[in-house]
KOLBAVEX-776237 format. One record per residue (C-alpha): residue number from 1; x, y, z; residue in one letter. Coordinates in steps of 0.05 Angstrom, whole numbers. Example, Ala and Ser with C-alpha at 12.3 -4.5 7.8 and 13.67 -1.06 7.14 Angstrom:
+-----+--------+--------+--------+-----+
|   n |      X |      Y |      Z | res |
+-----+--------+--------+--------+-----+
|   1 |    246 |    -90 |    156 |   a |
|   2 |    273 |    -21 |    143 |   s |
+-----+--------+--------+--------+-----+
***
This chain:
+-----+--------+--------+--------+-----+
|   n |      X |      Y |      Z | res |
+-----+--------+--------+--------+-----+
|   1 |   -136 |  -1347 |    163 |   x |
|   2 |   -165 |  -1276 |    191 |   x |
|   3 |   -147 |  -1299 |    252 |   x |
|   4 |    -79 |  -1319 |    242 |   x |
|   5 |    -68 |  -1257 |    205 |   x |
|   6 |    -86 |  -1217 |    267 |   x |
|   7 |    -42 |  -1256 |    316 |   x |
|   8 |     17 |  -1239 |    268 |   x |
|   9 |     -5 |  -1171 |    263 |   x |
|  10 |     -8 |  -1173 |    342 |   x |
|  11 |     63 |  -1202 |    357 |   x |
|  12 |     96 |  -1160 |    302 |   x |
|  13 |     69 |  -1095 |    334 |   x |
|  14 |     88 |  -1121 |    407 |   x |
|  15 |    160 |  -1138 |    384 |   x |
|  16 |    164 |  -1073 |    353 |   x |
|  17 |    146 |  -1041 |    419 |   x |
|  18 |    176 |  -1077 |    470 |   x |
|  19 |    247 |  -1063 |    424 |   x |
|  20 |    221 |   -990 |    429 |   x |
|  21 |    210 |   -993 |    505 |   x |
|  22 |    279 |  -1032 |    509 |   x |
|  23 |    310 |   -978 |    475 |   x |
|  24 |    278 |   -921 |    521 |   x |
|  25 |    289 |   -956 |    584 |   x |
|  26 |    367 |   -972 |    564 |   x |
|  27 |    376 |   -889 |    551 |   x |
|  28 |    354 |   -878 |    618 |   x |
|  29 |    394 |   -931 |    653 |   x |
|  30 |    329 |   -967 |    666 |   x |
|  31 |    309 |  -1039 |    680 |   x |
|  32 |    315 |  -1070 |    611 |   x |
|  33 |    278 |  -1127 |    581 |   x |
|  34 |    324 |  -1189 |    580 |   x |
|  35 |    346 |  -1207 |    512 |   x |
|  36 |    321 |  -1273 |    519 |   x |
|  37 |    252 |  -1244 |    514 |   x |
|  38 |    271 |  -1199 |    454 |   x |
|  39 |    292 |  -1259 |    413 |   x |
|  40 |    233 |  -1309 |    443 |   x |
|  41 |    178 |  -1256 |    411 |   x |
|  42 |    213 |  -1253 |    340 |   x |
|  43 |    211 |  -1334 |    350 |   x |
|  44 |    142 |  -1329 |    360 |   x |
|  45 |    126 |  -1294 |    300 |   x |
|  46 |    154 |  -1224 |    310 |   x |
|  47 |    212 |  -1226 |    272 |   x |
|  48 |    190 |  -1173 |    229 |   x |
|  49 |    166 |  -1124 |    279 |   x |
|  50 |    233 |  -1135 |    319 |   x |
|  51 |    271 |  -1115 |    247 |   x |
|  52 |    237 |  -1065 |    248 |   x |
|  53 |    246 |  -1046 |    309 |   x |
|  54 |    313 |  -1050 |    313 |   x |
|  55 |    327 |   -999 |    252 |   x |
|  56 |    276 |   -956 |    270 |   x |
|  57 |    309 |   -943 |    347 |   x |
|  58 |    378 |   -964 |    319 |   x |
|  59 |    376 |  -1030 |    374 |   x |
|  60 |    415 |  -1085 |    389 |   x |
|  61 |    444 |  -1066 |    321 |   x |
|  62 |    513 |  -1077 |    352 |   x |
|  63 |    495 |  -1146 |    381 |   x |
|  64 |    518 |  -1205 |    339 |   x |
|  65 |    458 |  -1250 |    369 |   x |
|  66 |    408 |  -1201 |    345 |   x |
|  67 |    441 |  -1179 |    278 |   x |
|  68 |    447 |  -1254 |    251 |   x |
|  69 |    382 |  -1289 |    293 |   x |
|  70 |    324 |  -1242 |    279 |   x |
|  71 |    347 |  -1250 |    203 |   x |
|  72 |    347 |  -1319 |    208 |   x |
|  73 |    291 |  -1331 |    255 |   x |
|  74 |    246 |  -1292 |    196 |   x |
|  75 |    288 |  -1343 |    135 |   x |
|  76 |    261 |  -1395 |    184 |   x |
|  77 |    191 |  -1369 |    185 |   x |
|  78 |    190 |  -1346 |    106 |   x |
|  79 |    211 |  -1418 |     91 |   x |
|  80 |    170 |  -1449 |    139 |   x |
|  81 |     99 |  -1413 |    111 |   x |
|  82 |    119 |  -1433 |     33 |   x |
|  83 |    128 |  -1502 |     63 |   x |
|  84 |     58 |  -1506 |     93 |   x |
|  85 |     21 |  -1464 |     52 |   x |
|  86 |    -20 |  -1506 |      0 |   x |
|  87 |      7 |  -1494 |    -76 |   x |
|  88 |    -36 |  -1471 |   -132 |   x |
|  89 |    -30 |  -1517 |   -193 |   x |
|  90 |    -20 |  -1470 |   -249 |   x |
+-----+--------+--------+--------+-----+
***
């Protein structure tokens, strides 16, 4: 579980900062990380870094593909982890 834990820690704190670094590099006309990538590390678990990252540096907040996938990539996940996580029998 600890380890688990720490990959999602991991991805959610890259997503976060590759949206940052997207961000800085579009201000400055700069080679951009393709969008492709953006959504394939909120896939993998960084859904709620890249939400996060895109209010914090107000990104891709104009993009339909990011507005309604990174939402529903993390549903997807949410349900997905109450699906496989063993139930407690009150």
């Amino acid at each position: 579980m600890t380890v688990f834990l720490t990959y999602l820690a991991t991805v959610n704190g890259v997503a976060m900062a590759v949206c940052g670094w997207d961000k800085f590099c579009a201000i400055r006309h700069r080679w951009r990380v393709p969008e492709r990538t953006l959504l394939l590390l909120a896939a993998l678990g960084g859904s709620v870094g890249m939400l996060a990252g895109m209010i914090l540096f107000h990104h891709k907040v104009s993009k339909k593909k990011f507005i309604l996938g990174v939402p529903l990539i993390l549903t997807l996940q949410v349900a997905a982890a109450w699906v496989l996580t063993p139930k407690i029998n009150p």
